[in-house]
N, CA, C and O atoms as CSV, one atom per row, in Angstrom:
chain,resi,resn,atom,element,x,y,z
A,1,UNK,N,N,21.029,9.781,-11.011
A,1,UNK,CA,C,19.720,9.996,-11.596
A,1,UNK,C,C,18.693,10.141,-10.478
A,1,UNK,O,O,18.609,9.493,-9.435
A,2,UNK,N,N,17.755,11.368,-11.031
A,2,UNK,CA,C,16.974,11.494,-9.440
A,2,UNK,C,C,15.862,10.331,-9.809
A,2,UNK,O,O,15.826,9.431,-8.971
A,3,UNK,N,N,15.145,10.223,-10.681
A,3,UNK,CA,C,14.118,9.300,-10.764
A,3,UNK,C,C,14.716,7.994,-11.391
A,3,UNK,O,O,15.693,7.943,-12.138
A,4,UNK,N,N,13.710,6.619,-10.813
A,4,UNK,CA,C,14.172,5.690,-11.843
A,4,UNK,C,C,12.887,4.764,-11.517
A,4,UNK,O,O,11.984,5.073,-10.739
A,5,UNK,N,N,12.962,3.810,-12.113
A,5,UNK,CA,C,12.152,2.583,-11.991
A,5,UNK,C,C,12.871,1.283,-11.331
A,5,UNK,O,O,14.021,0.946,-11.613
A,6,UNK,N,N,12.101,0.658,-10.490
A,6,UNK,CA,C,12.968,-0.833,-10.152
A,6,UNK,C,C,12.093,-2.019,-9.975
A,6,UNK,O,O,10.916,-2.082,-9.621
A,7,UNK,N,N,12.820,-2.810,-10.256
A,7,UNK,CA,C,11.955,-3.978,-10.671
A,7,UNK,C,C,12.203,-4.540,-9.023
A,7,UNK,O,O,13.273,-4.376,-8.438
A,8,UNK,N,N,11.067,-5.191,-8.441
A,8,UNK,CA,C,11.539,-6.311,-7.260
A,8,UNK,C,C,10.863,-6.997,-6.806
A,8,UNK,O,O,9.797,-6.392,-6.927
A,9,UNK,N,N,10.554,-8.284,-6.116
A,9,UNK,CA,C,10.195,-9.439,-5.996
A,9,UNK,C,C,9.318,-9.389,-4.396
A,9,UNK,O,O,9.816,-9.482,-3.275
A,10,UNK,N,N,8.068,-9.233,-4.724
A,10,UNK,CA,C,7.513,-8.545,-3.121
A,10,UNK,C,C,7.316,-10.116,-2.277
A,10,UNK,O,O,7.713,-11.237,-2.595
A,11,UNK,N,N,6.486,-9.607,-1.018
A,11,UNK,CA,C,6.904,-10.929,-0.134
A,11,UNK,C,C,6.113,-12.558,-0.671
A,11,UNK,O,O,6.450,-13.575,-0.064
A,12,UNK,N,N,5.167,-12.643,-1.726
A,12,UNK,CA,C,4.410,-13.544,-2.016
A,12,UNK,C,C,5.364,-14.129,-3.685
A,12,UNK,O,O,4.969,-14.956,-4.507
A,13,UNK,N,N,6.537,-13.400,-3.691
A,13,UNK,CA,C,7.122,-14.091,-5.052
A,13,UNK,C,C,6.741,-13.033,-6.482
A,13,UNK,O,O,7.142,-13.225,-7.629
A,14,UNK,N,N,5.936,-12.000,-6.044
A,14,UNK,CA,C,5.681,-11.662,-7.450
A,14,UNK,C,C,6.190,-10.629,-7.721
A,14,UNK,O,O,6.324,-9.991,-6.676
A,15,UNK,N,N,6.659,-9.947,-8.790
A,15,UNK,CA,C,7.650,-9.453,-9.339
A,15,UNK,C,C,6.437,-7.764,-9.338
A,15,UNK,O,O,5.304,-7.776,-9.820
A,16,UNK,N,N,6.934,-6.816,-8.839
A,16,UNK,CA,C,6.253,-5.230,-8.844
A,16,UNK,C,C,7.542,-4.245,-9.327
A,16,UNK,O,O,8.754,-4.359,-9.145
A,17,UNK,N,N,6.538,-2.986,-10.192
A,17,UNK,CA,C,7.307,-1.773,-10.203
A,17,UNK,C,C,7.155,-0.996,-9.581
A,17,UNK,O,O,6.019,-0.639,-9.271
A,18,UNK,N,N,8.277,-0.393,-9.127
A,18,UNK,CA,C,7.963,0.845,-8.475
A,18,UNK,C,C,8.785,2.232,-9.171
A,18,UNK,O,O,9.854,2.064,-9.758
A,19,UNK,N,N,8.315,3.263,-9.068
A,19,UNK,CA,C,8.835,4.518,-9.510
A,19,UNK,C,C,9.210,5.310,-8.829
A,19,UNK,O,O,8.282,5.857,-8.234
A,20,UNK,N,N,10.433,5.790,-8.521
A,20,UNK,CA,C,11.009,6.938,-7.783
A,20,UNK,C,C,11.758,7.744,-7.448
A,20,UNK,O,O,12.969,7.552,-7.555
A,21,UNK,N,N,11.390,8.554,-7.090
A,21,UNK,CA,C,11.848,10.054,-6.806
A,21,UNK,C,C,12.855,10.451,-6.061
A,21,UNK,O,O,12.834,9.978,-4.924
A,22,UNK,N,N,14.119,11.469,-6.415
A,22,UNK,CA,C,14.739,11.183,-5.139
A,22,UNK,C,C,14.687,10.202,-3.804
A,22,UNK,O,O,14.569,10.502,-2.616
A,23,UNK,N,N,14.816,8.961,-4.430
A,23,UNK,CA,C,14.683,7.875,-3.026
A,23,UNK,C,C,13.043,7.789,-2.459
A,23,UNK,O,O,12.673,6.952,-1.636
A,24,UNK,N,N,12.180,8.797,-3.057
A,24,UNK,CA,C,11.107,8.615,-2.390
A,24,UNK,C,C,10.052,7.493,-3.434
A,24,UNK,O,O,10.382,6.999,-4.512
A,25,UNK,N,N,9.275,7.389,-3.002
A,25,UNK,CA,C,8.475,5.903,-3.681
A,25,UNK,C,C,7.281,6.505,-4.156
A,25,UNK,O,O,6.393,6.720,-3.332
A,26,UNK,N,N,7.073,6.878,-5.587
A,26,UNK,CA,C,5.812,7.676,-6.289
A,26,UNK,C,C,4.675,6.802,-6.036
A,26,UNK,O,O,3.699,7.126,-5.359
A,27,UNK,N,N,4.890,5.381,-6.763
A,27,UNK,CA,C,3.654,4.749,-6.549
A,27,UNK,C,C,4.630,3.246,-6.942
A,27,UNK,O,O,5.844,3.125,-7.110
A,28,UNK,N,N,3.379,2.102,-7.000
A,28,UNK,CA,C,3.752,0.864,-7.108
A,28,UNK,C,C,2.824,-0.034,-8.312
A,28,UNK,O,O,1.683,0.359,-8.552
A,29,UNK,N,N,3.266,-1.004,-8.896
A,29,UNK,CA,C,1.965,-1.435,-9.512
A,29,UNK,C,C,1.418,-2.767,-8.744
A,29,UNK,O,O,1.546,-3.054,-7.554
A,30,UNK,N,N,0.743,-3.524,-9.829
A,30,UNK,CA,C,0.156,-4.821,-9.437
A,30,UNK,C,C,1.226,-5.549,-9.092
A,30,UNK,O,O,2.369,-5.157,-9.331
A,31,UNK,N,N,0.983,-6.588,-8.543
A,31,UNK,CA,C,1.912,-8.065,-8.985
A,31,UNK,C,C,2.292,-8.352,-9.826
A,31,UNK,O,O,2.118,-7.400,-10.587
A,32,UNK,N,N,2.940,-9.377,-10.510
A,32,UNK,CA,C,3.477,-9.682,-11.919
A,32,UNK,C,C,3.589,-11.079,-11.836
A,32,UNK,O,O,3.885,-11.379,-10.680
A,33,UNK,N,N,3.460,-12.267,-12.710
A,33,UNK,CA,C,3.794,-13.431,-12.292
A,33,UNK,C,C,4.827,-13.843,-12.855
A,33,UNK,O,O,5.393,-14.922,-12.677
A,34,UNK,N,N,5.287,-12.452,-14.006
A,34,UNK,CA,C,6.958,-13.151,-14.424
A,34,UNK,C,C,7.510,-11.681,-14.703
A,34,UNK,O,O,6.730,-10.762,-14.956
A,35,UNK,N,N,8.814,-11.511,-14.647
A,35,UNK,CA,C,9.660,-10.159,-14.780
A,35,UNK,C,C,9.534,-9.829,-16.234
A,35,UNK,O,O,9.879,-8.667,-16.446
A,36,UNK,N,N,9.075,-10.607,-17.517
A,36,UNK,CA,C,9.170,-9.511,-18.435
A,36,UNK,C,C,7.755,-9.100,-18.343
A,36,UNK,O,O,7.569,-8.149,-19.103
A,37,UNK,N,N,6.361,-9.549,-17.518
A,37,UNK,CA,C,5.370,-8.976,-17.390
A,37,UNK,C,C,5.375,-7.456,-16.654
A,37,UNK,O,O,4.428,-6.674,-16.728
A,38,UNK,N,N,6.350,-7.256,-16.094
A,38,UNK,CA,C,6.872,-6.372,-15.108
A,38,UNK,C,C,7.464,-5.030,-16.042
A,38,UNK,O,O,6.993,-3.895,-15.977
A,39,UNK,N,N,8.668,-5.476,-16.961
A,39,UNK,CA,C,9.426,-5.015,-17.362
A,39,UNK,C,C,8.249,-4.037,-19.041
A,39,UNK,O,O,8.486,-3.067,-19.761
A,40,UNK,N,N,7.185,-4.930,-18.948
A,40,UNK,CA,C,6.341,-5.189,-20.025
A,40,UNK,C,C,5.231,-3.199,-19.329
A,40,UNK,O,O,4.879,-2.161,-19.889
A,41,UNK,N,N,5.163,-3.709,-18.067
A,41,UNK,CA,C,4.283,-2.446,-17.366
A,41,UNK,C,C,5.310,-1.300,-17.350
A,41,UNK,O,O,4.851,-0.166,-17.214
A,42,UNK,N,N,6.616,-1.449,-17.470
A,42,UNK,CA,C,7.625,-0.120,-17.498
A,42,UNK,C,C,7.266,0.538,-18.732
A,42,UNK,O,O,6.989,1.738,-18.715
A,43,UNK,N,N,7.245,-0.160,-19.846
A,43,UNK,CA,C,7.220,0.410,-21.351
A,43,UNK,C,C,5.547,0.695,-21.665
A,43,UNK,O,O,5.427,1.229,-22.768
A,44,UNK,N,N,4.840,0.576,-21.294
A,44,UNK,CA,C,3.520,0.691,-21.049
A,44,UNK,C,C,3.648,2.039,-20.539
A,44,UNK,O,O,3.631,3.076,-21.201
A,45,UNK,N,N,3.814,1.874,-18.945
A,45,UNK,CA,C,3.994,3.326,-18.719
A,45,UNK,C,C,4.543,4.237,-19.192
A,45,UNK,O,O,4.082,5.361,-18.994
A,46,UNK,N,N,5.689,4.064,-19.958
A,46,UNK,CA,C,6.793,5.561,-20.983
A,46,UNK,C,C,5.825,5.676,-21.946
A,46,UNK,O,O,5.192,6.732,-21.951
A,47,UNK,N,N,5.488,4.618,-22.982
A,47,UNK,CA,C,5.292,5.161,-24.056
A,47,UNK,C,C,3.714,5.850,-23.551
A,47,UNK,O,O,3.677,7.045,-23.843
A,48,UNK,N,N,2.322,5.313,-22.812
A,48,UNK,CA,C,1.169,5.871,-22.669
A,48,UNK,C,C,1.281,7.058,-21.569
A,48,UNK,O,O,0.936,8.236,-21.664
A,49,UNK,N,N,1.943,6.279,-20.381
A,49,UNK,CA,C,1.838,7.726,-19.440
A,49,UNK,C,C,1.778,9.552,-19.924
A,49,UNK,O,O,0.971,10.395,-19.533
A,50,UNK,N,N,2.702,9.686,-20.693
A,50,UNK,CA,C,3.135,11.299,-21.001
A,50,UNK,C,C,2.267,11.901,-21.248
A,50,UNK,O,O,1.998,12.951,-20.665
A,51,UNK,N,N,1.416,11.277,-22.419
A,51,UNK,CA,C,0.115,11.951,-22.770
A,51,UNK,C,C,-0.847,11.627,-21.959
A,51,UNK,O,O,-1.689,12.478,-22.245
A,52,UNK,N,N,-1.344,10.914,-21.062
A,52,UNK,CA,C,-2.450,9.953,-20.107
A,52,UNK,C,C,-2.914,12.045,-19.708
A,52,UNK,O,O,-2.102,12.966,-19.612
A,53,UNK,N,N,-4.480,12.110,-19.574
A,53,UNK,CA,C,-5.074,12.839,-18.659
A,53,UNK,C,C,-5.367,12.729,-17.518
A,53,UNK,O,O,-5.819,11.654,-17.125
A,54,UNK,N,N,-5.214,13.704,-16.728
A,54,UNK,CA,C,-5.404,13.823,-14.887
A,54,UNK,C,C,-6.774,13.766,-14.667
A,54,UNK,O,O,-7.277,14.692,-15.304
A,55,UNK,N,N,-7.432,13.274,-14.210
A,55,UNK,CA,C,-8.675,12.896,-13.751
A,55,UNK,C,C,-8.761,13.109,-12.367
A,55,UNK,O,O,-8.075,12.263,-11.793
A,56,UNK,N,N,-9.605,14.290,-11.172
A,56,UNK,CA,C,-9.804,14.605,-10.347
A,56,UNK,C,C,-10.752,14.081,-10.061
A,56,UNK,O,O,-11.855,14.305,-10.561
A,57,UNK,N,N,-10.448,13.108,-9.015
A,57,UNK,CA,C,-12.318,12.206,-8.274
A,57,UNK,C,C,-11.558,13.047,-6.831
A,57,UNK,O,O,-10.694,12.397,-6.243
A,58,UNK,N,N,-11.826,14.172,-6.406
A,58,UNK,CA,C,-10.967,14.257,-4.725
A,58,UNK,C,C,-12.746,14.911,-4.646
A,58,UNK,O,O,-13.391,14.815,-3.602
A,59,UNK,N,N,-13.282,15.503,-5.821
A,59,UNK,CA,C,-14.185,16.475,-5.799
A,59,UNK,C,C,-15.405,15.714,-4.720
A,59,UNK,O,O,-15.573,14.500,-4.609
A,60,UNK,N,N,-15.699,16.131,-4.440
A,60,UNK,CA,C,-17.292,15.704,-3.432
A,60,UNK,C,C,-18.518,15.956,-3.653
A,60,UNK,O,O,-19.379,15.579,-2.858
């Protein structure tokens, strides 16, 4: 599978997602203070992401 999600435990104990791409790392989220809070931001992201609008702030 080229993309996936993974759950993992960063250096302060708290549980982050990350999303990615062929091995590459799309983005990351917050902290988490427990894994189904974590697991809780995966399904958050499927079901809202798809439809979510792109919002351009690059403009000046």
């Amino acid at each position: 599978m080229a993309h996936k999600f993974e759950i993992y435990k960063d250096k302060a104990g708290e549980y982050r997602v990350r999303f990615k791409y062929n091995s590459e790392v799309m983005f990351s989220t917050e902290g988490y203070s427990s894994k189904a809070s974590a697991q809780n931001a995966i399904e958050s992201i499927k079901k809202n992401g798809p439809g979510a609008p792109v919002e351009d702030n690059s403009q000046a």
